[in-house]
C-alpha positions in Angstrom: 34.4 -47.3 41.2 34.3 -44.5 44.0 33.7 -44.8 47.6 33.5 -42.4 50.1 33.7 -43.4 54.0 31.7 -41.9 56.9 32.5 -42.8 59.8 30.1 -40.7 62.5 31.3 -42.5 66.0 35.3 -41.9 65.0 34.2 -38.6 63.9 36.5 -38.8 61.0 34.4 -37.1 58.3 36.4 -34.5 56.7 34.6 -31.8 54.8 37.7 -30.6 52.7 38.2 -34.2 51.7 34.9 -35.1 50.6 34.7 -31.8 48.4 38.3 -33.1 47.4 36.8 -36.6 46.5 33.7 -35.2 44.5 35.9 -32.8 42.5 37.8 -36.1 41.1 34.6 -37.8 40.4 33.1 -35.4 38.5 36.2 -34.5 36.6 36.4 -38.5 35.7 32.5 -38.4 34.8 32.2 -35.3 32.8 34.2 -35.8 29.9 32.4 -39.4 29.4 28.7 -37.8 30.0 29.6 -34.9 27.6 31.4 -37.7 24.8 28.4 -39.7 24.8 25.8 -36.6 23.7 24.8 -36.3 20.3 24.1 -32.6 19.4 22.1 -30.5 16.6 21.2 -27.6 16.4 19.1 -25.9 13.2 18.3 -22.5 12.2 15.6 -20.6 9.9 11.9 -19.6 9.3 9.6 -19.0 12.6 6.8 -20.9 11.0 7.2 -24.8 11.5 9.6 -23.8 15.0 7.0 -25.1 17.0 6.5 -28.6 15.3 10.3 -28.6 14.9 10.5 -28.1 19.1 8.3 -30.8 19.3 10.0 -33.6 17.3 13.0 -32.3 19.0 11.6 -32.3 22.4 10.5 -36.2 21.9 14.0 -37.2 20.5 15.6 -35.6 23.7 13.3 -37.5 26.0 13.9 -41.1 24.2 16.9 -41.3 22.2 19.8 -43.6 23.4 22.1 -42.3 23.3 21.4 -38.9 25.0 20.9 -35.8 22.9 20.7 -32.3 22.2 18.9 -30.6 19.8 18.2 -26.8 19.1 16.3 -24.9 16.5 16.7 -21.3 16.3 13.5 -19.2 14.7 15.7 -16.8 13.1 13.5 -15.9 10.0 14.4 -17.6 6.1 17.4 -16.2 5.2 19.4 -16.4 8.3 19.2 -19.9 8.1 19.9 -19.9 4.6 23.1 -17.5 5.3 24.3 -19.9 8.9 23.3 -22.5 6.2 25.6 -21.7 3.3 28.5 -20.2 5.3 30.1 -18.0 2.8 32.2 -16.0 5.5 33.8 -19.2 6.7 34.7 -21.0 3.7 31.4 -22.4 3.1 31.1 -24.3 6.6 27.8 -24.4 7.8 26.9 -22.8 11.0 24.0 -24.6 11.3 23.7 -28.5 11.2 20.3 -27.8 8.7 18.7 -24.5 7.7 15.2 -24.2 6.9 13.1 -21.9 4.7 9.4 -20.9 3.4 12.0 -20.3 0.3 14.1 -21.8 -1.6 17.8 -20.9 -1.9 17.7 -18.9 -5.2 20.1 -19.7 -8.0 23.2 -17.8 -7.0 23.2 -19.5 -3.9 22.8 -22.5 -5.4 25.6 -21.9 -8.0 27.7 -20.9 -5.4 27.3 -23.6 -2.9 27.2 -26.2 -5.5 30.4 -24.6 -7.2 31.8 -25.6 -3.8 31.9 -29.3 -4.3 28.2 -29.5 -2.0 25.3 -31.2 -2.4 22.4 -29.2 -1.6 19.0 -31.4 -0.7 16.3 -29.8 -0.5 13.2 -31.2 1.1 9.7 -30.0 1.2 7.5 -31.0 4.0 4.9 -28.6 4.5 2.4 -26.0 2.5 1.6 -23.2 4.6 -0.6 -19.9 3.4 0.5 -16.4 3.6 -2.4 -13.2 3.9 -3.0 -9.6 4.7 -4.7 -8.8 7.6 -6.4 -5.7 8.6 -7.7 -3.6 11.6 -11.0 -2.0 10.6 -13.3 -1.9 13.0 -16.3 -1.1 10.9 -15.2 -3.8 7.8 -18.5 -5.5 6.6 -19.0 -8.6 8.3 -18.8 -10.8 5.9 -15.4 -9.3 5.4 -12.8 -6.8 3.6 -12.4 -8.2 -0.1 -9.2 -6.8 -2.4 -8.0 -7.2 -5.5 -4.1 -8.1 -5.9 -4.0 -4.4 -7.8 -5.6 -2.6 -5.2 -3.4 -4.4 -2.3 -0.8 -3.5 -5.2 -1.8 0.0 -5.1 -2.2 0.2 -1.1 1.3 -0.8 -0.4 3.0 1.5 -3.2 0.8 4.2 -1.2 -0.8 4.5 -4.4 -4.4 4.3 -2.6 -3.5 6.0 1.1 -7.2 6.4 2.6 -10.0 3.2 3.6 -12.5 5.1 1.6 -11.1 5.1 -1.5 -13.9 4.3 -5.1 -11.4 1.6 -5.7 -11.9 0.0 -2.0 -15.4 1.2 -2.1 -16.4 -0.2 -5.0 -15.8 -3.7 -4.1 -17.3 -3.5 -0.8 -20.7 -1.5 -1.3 -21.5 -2.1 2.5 -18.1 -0.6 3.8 -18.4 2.7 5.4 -14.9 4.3 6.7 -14.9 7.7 8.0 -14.0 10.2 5.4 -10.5 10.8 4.4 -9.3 8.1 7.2 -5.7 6.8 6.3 -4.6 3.4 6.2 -1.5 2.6 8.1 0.7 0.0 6.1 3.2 -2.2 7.9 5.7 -4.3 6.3 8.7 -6.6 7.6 12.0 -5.6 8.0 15.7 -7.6 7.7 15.3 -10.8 5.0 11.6 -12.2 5.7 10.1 -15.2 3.1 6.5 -13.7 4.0 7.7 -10.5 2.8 9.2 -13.2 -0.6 5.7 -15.0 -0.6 3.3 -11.3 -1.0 5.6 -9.6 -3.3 6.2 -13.2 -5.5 2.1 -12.8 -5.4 1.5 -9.3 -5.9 3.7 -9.6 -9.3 2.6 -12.9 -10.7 -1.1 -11.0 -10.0 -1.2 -7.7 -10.8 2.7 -7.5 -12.8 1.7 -3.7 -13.9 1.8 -2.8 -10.8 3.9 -4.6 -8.6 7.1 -5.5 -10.9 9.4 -8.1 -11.0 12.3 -5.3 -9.5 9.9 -5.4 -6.4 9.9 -9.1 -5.3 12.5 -10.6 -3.0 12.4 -11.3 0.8 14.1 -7.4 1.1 13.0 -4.7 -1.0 12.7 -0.8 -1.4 9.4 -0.1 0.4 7.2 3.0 -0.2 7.6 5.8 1.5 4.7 6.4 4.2 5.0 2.5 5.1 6.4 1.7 8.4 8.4 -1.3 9.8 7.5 -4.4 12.1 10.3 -6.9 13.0 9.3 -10.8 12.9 5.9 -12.1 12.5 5.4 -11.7 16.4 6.1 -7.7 15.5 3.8 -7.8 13.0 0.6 -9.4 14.3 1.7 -6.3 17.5 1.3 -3.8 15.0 -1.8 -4.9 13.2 -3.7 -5.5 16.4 -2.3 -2.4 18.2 -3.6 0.5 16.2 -7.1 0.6 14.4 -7.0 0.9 10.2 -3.7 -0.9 9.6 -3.0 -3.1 7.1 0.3 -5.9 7.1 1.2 -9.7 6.1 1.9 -12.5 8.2 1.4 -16.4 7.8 -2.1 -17.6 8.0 -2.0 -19.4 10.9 0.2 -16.8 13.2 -2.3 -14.4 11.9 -5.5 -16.9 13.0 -4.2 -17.4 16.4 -3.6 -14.0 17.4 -7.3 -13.0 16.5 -6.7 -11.1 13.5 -9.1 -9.9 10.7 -8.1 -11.3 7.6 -8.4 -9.8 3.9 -10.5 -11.9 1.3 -8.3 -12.1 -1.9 -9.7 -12.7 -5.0 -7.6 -15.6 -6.6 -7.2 -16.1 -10.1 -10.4 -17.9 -11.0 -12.0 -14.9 -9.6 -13.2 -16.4 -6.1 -13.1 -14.2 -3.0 -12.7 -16.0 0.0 -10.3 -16.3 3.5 -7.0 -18.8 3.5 -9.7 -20.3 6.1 -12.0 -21.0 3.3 -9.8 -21.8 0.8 -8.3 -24.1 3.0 -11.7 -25.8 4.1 -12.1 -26.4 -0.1 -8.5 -27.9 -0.5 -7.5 -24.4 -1.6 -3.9 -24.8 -0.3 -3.3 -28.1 -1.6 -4.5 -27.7 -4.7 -1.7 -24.8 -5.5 0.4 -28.0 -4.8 -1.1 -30.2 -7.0 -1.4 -27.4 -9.9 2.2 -27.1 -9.3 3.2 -30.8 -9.7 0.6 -31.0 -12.8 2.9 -28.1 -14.3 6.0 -29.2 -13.7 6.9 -26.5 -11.3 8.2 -28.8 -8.9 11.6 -30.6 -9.2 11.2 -34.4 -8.6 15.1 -34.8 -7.6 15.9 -33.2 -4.1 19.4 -32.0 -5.4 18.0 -29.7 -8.4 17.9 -25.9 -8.4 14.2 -25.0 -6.9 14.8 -21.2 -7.1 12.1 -21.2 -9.5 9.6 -22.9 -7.6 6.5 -20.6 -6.8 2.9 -21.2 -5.6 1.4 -18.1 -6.4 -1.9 -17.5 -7.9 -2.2 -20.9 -9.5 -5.2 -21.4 -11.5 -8.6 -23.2 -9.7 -11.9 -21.9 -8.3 -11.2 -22.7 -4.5 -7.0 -22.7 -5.0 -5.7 -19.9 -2.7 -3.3 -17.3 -4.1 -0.5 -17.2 -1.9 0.8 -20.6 -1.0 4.3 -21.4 0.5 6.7 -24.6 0.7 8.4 -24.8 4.4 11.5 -26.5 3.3 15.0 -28.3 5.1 18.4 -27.4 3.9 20.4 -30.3 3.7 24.1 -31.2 2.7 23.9 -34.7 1.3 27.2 -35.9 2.7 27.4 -36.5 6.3 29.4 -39.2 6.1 32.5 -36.5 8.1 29.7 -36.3 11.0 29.3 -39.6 12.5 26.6 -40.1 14.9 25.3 -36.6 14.4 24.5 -37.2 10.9 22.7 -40.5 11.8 20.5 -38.4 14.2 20.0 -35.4 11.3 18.6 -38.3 9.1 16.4 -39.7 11.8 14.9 -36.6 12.1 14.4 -35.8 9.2 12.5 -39.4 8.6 
């Protein structure tokens, strides 16, 4: 215990001492305060970040102990690489990664080779979409096929009035000749994983398997937008552009979103398919077909949602998953909290 005295009528208060006095307090305090705070921090996809803040935000204000937890939105495979930590003899950067994609079977192989567990643990279906920037789209909406998107983005099909764009909406009238601007993402992106995984398991003649992947060798006459925030910029910006984004990013920035036609042959929004139990049902299809692992620890690189069969099921359908190593038994307190959160 610390006491500091005042005395006003002796006048012996002593400025240089009481700075003195407070210095050895808080050099006593600190180390306890800091000792008793329970960090983690995670990295990975932008999409759940917000739900992920939230959690952590409650945790922060109630946990007793005190603690400190982060989550950096630094797109799929960031967290996977801070996750794996190949540069640094396979320590993690990160306390958890997260990922609208699983780690794909080199990884896997690698980390595994490594003595590590690897968990990994779905918790949420979110739908991927293009969006447009037509002003004069019919309005009841843009439809395209997977071959035509197919064809837009190989720059195949480089003008709104094209017979193939035409022909499937008779009510469209673009000014002649008028190109369509095509953005895509740069840097590792699982959006850019989840439409290419589509475009191929759709229309494989012309959108091969050498062309999926969260980077890939773009066309030339495409141009780059960086996150999903620099995405959703560059569609709204500038009039008859075309790009990808996550459903709901895309939704609550106001964008006009492309009808797909899935593989029943239904034409509808991710907005309608999801009013139907479109997104869901790519889950259940997938759990009906054995797509999906039942044992956390198993290689899910082959897990895909893509254009599973049903009349409202919508095309392009992606698992938000945690990175987990199964042994924290190294990490006291802060593996306790990891596990709590994940609960």
């Amino acid at each position: 215990e610390y006491s500091i005295e005042y005395n006003q009528g002796a006048f012996l208060y002593n400025p240089t001492i009481l700075l003195v006095k407070m210095i050895i307090i808080l050099s006593t305090l600190l180390p306890v305060l800091v000792k008793g705070l329970i960090t983690l921090d995670g990295s990975g996809t932008t999409n759940p970040s917000k739900f992920y803040w939230e959690i952590m935000s409650l945790f922060e204000a109630q946990a007793k102990p005190s603690v400190k937890m982060t989550y950096r939105a630094v797109g799929s495979s960031t967290g996977q690489l801070e996750f794996i930590g190949a540069d640094q003899d396979y320590a993690a950067y990160n306390d958890f990664g997260s990922g609208d994609i699983p780690l794909d079977s080199d990884e896997y192989t690698e980390l595994t080779g490594q003595g590590v567990t690897v968990l990994h643990v779905p918790f949420s279906l979110g739908a991927m979409s293009f969006f447009h920037n037509v002003p004069d789209a019919p309005s009841d909406g843009l439809r395209l096929t997977s071959c035509v998107l197919a064809d837009i983005f190989n720059r195949d099909i480089t003008t709104w009035d094209d017979d193939e764009i035409l022909a499937l909406n008779p009510d469209f009238s673009p000014p002649s000749g008028q190109p369509i601007k095509v953005y895509h993402r740069v840097f590792g992106s699982s959006t850019t994983a989840g439409i290419t995984t589509y475009l191929h398991a759709a229309c494989p003649s012309k959108w091969p398997e050498s062309q999926v992947g969260s980077t890939i060798d773009w066309a030339d006459g495409t141009f780059e937008a960086q996150g999903s925030g620099g995405m959703s910029a560059a569609i709204s910006g500038e009039e008859y552009t075309i790009g990808y984004i996550d459903s709901g990013h895309g939704h609550d920035d106001g964008l006009f979103e492309i009808a797909l036609q899935n593989d029943f042959g239904t034409y509808q929004t991710s907005i309608e398919a999801s009013a139907n139990g479109g997104v869901k049902a790519a889950a259940d299809e997938a759990l009906q077909l054995g797509v999906l692992p039942s044992d956390p620890t198993a290689d899910f690189s082959a897990v895909s949602l893509h254009n599973m069969p049903g009349e409202f099921t919508w095309p392009i359908v992606a698992i938000s998953y945690l990175y987990l190593r199964a042994d924290q038994t190294e990490n006291g307190e802060k593996g306790a909290l990891l596990k709590a959160f994940v609960e």
